[in-house]
C-alpha positions as CSV (number, residue, x, y, z in Angstrom):
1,X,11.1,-63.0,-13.9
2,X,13.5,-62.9,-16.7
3,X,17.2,-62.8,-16.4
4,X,17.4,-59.6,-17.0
5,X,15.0,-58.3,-13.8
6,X,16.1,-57.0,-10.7
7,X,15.8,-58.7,-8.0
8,X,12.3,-58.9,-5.8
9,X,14.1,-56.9,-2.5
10,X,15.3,-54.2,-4.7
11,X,12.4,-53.7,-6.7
12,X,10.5,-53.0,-3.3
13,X,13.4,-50.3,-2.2
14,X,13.3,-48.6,-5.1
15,X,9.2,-48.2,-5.3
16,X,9.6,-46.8,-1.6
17,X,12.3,-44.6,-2.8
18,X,10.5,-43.2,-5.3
19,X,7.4,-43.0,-3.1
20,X,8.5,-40.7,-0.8
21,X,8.7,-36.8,-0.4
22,X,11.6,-34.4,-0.3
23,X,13.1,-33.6,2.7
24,X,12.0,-30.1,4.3
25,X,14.9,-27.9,4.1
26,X,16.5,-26.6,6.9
27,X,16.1,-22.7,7.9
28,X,18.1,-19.9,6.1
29,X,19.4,-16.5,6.7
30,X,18.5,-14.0,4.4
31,X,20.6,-10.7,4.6
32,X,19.3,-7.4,3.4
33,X,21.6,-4.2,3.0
34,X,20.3,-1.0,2.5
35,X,22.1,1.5,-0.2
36,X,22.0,4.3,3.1
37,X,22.5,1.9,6.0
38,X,25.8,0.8,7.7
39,X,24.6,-2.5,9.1
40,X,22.4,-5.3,7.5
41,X,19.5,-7.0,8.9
42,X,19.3,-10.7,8.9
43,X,15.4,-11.9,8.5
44,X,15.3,-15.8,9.0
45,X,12.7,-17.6,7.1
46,X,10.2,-20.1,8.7
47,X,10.5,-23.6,7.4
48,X,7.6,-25.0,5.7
49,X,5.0,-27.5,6.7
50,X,5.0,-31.4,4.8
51,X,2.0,-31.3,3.0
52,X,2.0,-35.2,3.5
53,X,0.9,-37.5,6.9
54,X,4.0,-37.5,9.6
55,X,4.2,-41.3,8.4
56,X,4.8,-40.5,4.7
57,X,8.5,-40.7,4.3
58,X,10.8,-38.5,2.6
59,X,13.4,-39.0,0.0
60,X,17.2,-37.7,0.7
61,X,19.1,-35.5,-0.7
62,X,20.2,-36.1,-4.2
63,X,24.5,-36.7,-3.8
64,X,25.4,-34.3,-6.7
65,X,24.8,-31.4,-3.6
66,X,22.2,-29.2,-2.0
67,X,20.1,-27.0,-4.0
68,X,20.1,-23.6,-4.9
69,X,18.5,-21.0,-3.0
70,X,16.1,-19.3,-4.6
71,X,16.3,-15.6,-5.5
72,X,13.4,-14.2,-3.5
73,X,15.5,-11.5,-2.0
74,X,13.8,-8.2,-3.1
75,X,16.9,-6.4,-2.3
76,X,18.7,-8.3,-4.4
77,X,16.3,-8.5,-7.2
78,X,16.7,-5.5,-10.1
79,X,13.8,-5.7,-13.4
80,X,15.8,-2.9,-14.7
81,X,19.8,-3.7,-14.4
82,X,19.8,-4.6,-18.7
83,X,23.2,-3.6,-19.3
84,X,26.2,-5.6,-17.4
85,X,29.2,-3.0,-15.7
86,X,27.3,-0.1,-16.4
87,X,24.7,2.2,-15.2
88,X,21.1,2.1,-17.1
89,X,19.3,5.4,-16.9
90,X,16.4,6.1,-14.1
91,X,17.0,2.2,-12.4
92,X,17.7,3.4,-9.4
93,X,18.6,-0.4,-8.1
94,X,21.5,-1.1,-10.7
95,X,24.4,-1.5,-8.5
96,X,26.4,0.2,-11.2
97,X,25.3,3.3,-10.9
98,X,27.0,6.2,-9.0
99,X,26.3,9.4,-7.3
100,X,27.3,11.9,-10.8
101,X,24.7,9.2,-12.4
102,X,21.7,9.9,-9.9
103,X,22.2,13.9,-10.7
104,X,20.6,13.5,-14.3
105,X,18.0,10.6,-13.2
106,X,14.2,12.2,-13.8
107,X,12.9,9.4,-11.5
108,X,13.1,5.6,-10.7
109,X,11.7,4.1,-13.4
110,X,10.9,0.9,-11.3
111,X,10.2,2.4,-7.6
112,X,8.7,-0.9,-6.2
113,X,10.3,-4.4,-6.4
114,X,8.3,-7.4,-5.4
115,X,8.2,-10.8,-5.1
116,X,5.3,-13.1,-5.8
117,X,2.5,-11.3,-5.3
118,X,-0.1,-13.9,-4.5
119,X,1.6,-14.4,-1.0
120,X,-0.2,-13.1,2.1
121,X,3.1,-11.2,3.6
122,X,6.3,-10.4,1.2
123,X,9.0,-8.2,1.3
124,X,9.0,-4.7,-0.7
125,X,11.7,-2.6,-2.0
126,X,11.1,1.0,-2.5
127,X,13.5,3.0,-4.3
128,X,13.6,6.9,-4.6
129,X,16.1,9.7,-5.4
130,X,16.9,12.3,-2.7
131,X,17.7,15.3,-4.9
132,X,18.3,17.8,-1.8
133,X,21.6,16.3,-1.2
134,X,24.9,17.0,-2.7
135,X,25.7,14.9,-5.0
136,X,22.3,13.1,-5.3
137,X,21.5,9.9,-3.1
138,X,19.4,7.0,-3.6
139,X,17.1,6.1,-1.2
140,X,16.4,2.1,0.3
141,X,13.8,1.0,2.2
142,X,12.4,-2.7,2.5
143,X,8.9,-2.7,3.9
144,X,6.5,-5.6,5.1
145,X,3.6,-5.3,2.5
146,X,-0.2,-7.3,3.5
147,X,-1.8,-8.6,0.6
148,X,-5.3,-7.4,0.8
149,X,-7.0,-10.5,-0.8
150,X,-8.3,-13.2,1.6
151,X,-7.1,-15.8,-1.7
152,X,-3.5,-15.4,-0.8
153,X,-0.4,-17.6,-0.1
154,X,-0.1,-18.2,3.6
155,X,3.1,-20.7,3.8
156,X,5.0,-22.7,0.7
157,X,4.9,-25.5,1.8
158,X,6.3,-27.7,-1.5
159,X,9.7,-27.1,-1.2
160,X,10.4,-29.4,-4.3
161,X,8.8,-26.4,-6.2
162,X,11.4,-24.2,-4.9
163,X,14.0,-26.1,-7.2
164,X,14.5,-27.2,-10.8
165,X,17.7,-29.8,-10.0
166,X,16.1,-33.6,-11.0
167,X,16.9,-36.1,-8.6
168,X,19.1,-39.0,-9.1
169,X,16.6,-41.5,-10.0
170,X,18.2,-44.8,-8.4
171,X,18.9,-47.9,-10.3
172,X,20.4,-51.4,-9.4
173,X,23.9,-49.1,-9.9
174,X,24.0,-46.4,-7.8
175,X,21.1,-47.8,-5.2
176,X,23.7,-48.9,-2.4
177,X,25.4,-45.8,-2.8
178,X,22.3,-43.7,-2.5
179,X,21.3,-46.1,0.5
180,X,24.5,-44.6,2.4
181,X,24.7,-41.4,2.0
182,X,20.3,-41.7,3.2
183,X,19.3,-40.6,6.2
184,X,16.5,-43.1,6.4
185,X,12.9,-43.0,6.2
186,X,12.5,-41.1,9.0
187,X,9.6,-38.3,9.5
188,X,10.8,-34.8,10.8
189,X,7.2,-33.6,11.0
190,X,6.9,-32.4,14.7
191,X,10.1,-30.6,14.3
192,X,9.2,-28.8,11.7
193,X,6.1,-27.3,13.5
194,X,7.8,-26.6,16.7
195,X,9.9,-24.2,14.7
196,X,7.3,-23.0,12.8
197,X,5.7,-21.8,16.0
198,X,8.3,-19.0,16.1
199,X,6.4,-17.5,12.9
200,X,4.1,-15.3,15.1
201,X,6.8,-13.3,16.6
202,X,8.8,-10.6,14.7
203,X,12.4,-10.6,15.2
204,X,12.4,-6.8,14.3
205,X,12.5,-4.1,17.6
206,X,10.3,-2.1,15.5
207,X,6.9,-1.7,14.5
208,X,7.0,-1.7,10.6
209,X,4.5,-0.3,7.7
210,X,1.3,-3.2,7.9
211,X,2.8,-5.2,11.1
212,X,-0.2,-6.6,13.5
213,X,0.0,-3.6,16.9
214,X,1.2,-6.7,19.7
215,X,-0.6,-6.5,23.1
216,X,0.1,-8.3,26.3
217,X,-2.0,-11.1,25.6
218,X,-1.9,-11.3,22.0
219,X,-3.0,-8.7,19.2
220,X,-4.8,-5.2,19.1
221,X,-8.3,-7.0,17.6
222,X,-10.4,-4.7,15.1
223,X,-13.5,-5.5,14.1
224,X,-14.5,-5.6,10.4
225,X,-16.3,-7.3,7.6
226,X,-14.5,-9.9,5.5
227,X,-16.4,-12.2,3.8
228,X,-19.8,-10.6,4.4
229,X,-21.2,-7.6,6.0
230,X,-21.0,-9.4,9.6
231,X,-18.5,-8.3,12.4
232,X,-15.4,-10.4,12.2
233,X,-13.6,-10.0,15.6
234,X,-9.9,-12.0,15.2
235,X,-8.8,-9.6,12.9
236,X,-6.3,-7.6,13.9
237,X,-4.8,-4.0,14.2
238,X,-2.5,-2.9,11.2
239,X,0.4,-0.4,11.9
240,X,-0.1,2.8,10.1
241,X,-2.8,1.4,8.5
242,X,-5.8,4.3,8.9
243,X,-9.1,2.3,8.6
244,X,-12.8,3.1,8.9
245,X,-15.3,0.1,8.4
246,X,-18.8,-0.7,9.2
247,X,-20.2,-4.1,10.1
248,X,-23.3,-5.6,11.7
249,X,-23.5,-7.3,14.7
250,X,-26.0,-10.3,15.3
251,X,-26.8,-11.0,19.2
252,X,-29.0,-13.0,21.2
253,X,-30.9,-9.5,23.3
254,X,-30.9,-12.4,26.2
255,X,-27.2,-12.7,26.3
256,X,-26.1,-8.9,25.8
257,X,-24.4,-8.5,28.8
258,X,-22.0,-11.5,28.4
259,X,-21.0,-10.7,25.1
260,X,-17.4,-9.0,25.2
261,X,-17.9,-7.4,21.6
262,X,-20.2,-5.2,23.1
263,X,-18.7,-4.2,26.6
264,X,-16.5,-0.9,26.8
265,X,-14.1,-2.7,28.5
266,X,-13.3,-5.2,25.9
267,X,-11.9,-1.9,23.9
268,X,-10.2,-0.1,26.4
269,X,-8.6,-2.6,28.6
270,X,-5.8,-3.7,26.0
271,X,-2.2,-2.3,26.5
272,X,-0.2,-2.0,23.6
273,X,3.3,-3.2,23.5
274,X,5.6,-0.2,22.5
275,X,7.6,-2.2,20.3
276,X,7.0,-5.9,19.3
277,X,8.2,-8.5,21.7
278,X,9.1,-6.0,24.4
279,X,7.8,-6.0,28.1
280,X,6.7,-1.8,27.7
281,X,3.5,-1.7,27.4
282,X,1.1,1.3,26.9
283,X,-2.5,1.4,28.3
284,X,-5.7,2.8,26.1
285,X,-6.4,5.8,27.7
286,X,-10.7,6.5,27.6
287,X,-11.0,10.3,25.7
288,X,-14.8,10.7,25.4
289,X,-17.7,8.3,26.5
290,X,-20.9,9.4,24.5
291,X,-24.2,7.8,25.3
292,X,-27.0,7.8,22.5
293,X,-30.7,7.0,23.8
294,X,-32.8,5.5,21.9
295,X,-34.5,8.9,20.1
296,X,-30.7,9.3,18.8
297,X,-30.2,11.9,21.4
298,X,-26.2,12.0,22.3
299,X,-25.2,13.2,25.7
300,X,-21.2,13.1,26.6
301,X,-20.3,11.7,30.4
302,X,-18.1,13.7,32.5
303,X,-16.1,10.4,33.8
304,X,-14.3,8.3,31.5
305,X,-15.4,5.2,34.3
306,X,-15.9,1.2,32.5
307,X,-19.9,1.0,32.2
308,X,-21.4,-2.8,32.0
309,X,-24.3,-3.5,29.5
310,X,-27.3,-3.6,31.2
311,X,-30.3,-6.0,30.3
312,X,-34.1,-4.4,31.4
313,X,-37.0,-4.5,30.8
314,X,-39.8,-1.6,29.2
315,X,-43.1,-2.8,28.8
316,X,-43.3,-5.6,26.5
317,X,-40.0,-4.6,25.1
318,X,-36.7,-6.1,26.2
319,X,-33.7,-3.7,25.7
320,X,-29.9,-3.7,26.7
321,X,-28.0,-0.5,27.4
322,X,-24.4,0.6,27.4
323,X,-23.7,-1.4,24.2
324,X,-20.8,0.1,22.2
325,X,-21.9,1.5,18.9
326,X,-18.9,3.3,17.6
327,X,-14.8,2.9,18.8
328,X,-12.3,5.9,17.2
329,X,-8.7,4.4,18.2
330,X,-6.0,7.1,18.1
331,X,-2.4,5.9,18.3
332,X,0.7,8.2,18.6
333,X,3.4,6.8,16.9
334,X,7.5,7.6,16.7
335,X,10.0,7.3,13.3
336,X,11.5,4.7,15.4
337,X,8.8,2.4,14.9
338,X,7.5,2.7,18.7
339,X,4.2,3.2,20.0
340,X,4.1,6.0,22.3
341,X,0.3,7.0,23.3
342,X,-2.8,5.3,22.7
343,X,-6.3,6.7,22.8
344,X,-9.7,5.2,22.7
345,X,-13.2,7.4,21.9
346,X,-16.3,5.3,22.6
347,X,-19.9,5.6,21.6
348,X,-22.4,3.8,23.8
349,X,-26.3,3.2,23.2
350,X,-29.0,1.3,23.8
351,X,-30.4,-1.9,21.3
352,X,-33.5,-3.4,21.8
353,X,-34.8,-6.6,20.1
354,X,-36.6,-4.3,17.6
355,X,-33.0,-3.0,16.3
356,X,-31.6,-6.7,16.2
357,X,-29.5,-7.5,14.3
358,X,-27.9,-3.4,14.5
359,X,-24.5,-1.6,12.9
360,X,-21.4,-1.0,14.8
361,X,-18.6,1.7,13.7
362,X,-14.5,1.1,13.9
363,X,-12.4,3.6,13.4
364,X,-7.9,3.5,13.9
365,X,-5.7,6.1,13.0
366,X,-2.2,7.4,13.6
367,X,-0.6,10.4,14.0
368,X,3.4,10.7,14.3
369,X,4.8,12.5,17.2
370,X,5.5,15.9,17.4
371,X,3.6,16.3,13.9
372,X,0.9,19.1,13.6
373,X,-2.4,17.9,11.5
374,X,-2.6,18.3,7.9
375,X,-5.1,21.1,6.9
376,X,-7.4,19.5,3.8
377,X,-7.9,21.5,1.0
378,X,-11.2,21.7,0.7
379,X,-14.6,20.1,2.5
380,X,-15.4,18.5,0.1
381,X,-14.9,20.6,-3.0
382,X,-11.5,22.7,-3.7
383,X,-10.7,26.5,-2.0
384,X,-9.2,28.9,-4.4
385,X,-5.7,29.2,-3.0
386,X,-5.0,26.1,-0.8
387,X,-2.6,23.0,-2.9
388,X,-3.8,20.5,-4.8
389,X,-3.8,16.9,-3.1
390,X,-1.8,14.4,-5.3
391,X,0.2,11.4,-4.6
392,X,1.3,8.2,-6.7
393,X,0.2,4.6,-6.6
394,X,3.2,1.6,-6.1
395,X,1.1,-1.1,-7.4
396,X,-2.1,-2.4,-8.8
397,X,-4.4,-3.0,-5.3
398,X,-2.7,-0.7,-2.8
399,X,-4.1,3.0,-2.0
400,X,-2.4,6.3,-3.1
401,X,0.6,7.4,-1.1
402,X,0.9,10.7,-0.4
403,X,3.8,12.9,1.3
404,X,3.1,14.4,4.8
405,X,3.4,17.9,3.9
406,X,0.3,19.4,1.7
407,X,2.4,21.9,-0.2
408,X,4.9,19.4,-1.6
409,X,2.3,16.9,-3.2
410,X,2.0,18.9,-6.9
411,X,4.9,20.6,-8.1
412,X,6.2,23.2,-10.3
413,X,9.8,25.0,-10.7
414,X,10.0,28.2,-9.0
415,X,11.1,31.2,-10.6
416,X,13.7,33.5,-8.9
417,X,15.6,36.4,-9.1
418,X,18.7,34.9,-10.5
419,X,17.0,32.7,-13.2
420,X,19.4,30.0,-13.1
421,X,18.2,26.6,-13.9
422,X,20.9,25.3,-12.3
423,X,20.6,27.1,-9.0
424,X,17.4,26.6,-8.3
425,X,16.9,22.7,-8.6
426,X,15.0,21.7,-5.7
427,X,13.1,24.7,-5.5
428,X,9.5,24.6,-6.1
429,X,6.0,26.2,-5.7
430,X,3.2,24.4,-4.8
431,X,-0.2,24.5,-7.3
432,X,-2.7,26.2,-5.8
433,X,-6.2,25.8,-7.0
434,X,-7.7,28.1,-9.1
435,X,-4.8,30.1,-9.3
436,X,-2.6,30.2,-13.4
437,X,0.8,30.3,-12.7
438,X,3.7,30.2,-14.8
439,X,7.3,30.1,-14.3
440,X,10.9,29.6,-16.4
441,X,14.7,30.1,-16.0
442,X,17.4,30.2,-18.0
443,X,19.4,27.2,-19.1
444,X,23.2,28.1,-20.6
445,X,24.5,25.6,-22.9
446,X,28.3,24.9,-24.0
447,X,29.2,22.7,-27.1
448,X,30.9,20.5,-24.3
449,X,28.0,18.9,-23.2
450,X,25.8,16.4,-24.7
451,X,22.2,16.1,-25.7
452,X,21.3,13.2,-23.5
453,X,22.8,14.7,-20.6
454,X,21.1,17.9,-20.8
455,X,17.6,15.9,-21.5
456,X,17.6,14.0,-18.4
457,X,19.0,17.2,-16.5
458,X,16.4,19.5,-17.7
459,X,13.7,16.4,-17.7
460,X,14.5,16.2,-13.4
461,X,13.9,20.2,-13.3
462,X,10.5,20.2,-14.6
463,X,8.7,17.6,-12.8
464,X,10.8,17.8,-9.6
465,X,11.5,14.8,-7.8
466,X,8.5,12.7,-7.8
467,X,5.9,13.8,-10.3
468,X,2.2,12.6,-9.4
469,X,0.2,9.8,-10.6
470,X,-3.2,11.1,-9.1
471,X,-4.9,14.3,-8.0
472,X,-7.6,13.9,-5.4
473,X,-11.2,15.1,-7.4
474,X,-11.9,16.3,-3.9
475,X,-10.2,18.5,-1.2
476,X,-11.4,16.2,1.2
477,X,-10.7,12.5,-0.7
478,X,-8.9,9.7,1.2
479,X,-6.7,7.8,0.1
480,X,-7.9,4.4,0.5
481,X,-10.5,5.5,-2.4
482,X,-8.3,4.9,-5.8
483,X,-11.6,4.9,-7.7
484,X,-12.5,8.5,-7.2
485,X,-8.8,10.1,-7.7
486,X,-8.2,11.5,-11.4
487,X,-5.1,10.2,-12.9
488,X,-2.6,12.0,-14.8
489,X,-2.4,12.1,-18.3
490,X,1.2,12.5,-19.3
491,X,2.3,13.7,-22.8
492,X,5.3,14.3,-24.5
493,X,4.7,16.8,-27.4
494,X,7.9,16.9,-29.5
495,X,8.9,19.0,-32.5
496,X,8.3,18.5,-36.2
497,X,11.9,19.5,-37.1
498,X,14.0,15.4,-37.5
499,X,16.3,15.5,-34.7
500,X,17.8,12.5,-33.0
501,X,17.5,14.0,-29.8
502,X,15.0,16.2,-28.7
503,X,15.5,19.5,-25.5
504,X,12.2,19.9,-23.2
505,X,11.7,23.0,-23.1
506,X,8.4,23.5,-21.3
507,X,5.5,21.6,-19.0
508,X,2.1,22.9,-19.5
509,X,-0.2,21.3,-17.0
510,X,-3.7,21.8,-17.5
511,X,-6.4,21.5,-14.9
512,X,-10.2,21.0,-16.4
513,X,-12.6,20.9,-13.0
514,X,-16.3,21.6,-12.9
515,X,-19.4,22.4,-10.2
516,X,-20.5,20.1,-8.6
517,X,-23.7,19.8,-6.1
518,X,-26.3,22.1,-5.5
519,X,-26.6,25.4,-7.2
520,X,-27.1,27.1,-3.8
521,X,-23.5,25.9,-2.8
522,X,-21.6,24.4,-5.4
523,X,-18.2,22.5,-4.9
524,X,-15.5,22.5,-7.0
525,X,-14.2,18.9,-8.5
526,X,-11.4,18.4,-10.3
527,X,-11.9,15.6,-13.1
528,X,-9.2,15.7,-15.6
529,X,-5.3,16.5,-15.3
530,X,-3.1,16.7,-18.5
531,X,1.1,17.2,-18.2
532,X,2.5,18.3,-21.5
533,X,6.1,17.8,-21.7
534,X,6.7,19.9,-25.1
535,X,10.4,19.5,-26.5
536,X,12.7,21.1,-29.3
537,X,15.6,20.6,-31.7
538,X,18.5,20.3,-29.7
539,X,20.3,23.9,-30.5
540,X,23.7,23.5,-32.3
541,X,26.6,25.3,-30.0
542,X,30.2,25.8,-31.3
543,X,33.2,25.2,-29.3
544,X,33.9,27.8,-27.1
545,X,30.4,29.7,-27.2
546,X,27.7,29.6,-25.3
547,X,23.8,29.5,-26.0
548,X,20.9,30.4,-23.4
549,X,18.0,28.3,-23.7
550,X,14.3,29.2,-21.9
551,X,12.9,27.0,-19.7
552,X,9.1,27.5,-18.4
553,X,6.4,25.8,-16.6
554,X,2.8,27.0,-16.8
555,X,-0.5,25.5,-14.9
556,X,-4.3,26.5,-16.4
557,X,-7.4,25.9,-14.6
558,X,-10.1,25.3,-17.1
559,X,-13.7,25.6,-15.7
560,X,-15.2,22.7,-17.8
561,X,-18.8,23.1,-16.1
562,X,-21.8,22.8,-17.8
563,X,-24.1,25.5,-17.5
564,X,-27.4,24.9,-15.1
565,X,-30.8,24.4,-16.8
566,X,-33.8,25.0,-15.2
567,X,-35.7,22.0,-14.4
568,X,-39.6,21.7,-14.8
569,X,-41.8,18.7,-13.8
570,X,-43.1,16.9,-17.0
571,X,-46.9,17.0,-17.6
572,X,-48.9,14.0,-16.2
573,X,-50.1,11.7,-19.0
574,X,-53.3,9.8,-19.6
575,X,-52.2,6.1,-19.8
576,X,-55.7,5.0,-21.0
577,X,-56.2,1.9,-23.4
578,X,-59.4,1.1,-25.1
579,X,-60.5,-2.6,-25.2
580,X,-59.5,-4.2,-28.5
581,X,-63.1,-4.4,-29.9
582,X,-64.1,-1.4,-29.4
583,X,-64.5,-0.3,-32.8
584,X,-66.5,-3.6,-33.7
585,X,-68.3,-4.4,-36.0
586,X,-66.8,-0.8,-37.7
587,X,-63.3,-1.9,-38.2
């Protein structure tokens, strides 16, 4: 070694400095405030697994001071906040905004802030104006959101990644320095999983949108496909999460009556725990027990009693009885987040080894408390005179949300007797299928006010406060099926006159829908929805005078049906081929 090495000892220090990992940071309290709410709720976040061995050791912290959190507070985050100290139209989450600045927001133009959306669990913010109150509110609420893709982000567990600070790199300068401000080699490994056990259990006293439904043993299990069509067991019960799957079920016929999938006690026997992490629990109560024979003939028992499977014997033919078929959970939930009542409607039958492997049917949905049902608006096609079904879509990948009351889902002003445009904000008529409708009120303007304040005012009357996205094709659609619903085509029709700021005037919604099905009883199906927002030339007002401008709404149903040919069953033909030579020696 020349005389300019380092010596041999700290050569070997600093290769196992730079060998080892970072240190896993310690846990952190994240506070979220809503806009509405008069106390904050602190969520602590889990510390992450070392990717590396418990004997790989880890670096310290770098002396020029810890690192900076990373901004993965939803809350906190706002995609639309351009313009420092002051208030950027429709963002509902700039902090610079004020009540007289919600009264002439349309809409938020970013409802939903995320984080990264490739984690399993993250934190949404949902942001909405409550135009019913005086002066306008804006509306919080942060929301546990599941990522539907089994390729998710479980845990980070790189914390390096989480930071863009460089270490100090030691030298033959600063290396006794760094050596006493280390904390050693040491491996916090075990420590970091013992707290990472906590993970499971939510600190919240309330069931939130997507959380899994605790019982007293562990979690409300529902059966469903996930990676193929066979019955996955572990997965567990979403709150307010309505599904309906179909999976098959693979058995050994000898086994049947030790398999707990298939025992009507493995469904009923659960209790619920009315709010996570509490000692109330709530029992499944048995509705309806239905037993389906082989023919496929259903007969209902008068008991709700626990029936065993039963393994016989007929002929040559082995069967097992009382195996369930179908389960229809029924929860009754509270705005509070609690489970109240829970309800459990079975369908038993009987599988032999002919049937093997055979299909069973899970059902779970909620209903609020003290809630009456929501009549559908058709089954499946429209009925003249019952509302539309519409609702909007947060984000790529998640179903269409829709409000609880029918009549409130698709929109239009509502004329009165007073035709003030100013009086009757907030008022609206539902659309009713099959039924034009057209409405309008007067709008006075003095040379006081501005363009850009009477465009967002008179923008907020005419689509109300949350405009649709979809419109069910069907009475009947669900909304877990994005595929079928029609979206809406929104246009903004605008003047020839050149003027910097244009008035809307009108909203012209036209509804094309067609027949669909059998002649004998066709059903009507909406497939295309077109808004027109149609503006004008700002009028010119002198000071001191005042000009009246017409507002109007109109809806059109357009029967866009084609019309029904009769159908005739072609004519056989003769598909007859002569052999190549036929002809010979002629041609």
């Amino acid at each position: 070694m020349g005389s300019r090495g380092l010596p041999p000892l700290l050569l070997v220090l600093l290769d196992c400095w730079a060998s080892g990992s970072a240190q896993a940071g310690a846990t952190s309290a994240v506070t979220t405030e809503g806009f509405n709410s008069a106390e904050p709720a602190a969520t602590t976040l889990r510390p992450a697994l070392s990717p590396g061995p418990p004997e790989t050791p880890r670096a310290p912290r770098p002396s020029s001071g810890p690192r900076p959190t990373p901004v993965t507070d939803v809350a906190a985050l706002c995609v639309c906040d351009l313009s420092p100290a002051r208030c950027d139209v429709n963002c509902c989450c700039d902090p610079d905004c004020s009540s007289m600045d919600f009264s002439v927001f349309s809409a938020c133009s970013v409802p939903v802030v995320t984080g990264d959306r490739q984690f399993c669990s993250q934190k949404a913010a949902l942001y909405s104006l409550n135009f019913t109150a005086d002066p306008p509110q804006r509306v919080f609420k942060l929301v546990d959101q599941i990522n539907p893709s089994i390729f998710c982000i479980h845990i980070t567990n790189h914390k390096p990644a989480l930071s863009f600070i460089n270490p100090e790199v030691p030298d033959e300068n600063n290396f006794d320095k760094l050596m006493k401000t280390s904390d050693g080699f040491s491996s916090t490994a075990e420590s970091d999983i013992s707290l990472t056990t906590k993970l499971d259990a939510p600190s919240a006293a309330k069931y939130e949108y997507g959380a899994h439904l605790q019982t007293s043993d562990s979690f409300l299990r529902f059966p469903s496909p996930l990676t193929s069509s066979l019955c996955t067991d572990d997965n567990p019960a979403a709150f307010l999460v309505n599904e309906a799957v179909k999976c098959t079920r693979r058995i050994n016929l000898e086994q049947c009556e030790e398999i707990e999938a298939l025992s009507m006690a493995y469904y009923s026997s659960p209790k619920i725990l009315r709010v996570p992490n509490s000692k109330t629990e709530v029992p499944i109560t048995v509705q309806s027990v239905v037993i389906q024979s082989l023919n496929k003939t259903l007969t209902r028992r008068k008991d709700t009693a626990v029936l065993k499977q039963a393994l016989a014997e007929v002929g040559d033919i082995r069967i097992c009885s009382n195996v369930v078929l179908e389960v229809q959970y029924s929860l009754t939930y509270t705005d509070a987040g609690d489970v109240t009542k829970a309800a459990v409607s079975l369908l038993l039958g009987t599988v032999s080894s002919a049937v093997v492997p055979f299909q069973q049917k899970f059902e779970i949905r909620f209903i609020q408390q003290n809630t009456k049902p929501v009549l559908l608006s058709g089954n499946p096609g429209y009925v003249a005179g019952l509302p539309l079904a519409a609702g909007f879509r947060p984000r790529k990948g998640s179903g269409i949300i829709q409000t609880m009351n029918r009549h409130g889902q698709f929109t239009i002003l509502r004329s009165t007797a007073e035709q003030d445009c100013l009086a009757i904000e907030g008022v609206r008529a539902p659309v009713l299928f099959g039924y034009n409708m057209q409405s309008g009120c007067k709008l006075r303007l003095t040379g006081a006010v501005t363009c850009q304040l009477v465009v967002q005012k008179v923008k907020s009357l005419l689509k109300g406060q949350g405009f649709p996205d979809y419109v069910a094709p069907f009475g009947n659609s669900q909304a877990q099926d994005v595929l079928d619903w029609v979206p809406v085509h929104f246009v903004t029709q605008a003047s020839h006159v050149k003027d910097d700021c244009q008035l809307p005037v009108a909203l012209a919604v036209e509804v094309e829908w067609t027949k669909y099905g059998s002649l004998l009883n066709p059903q009507a199906r909406i497939v295309n929805v077109t808004a027109r927002l149609i503006a004008s030339a700002f009028p010119e007002t002198s000071s001191g005078s005042e000009r009246t401008v017409l507002i109007s709404t109109a809806v059109t149903f357009v029967d866009v049906s084609a019309p029904a040919e009769a159908g005739f069953r072609a004519q056989p033909t003769i598909n007859a081929k002569l052999p190549f030579n036929f002809f010979f020696p002629f041609v």
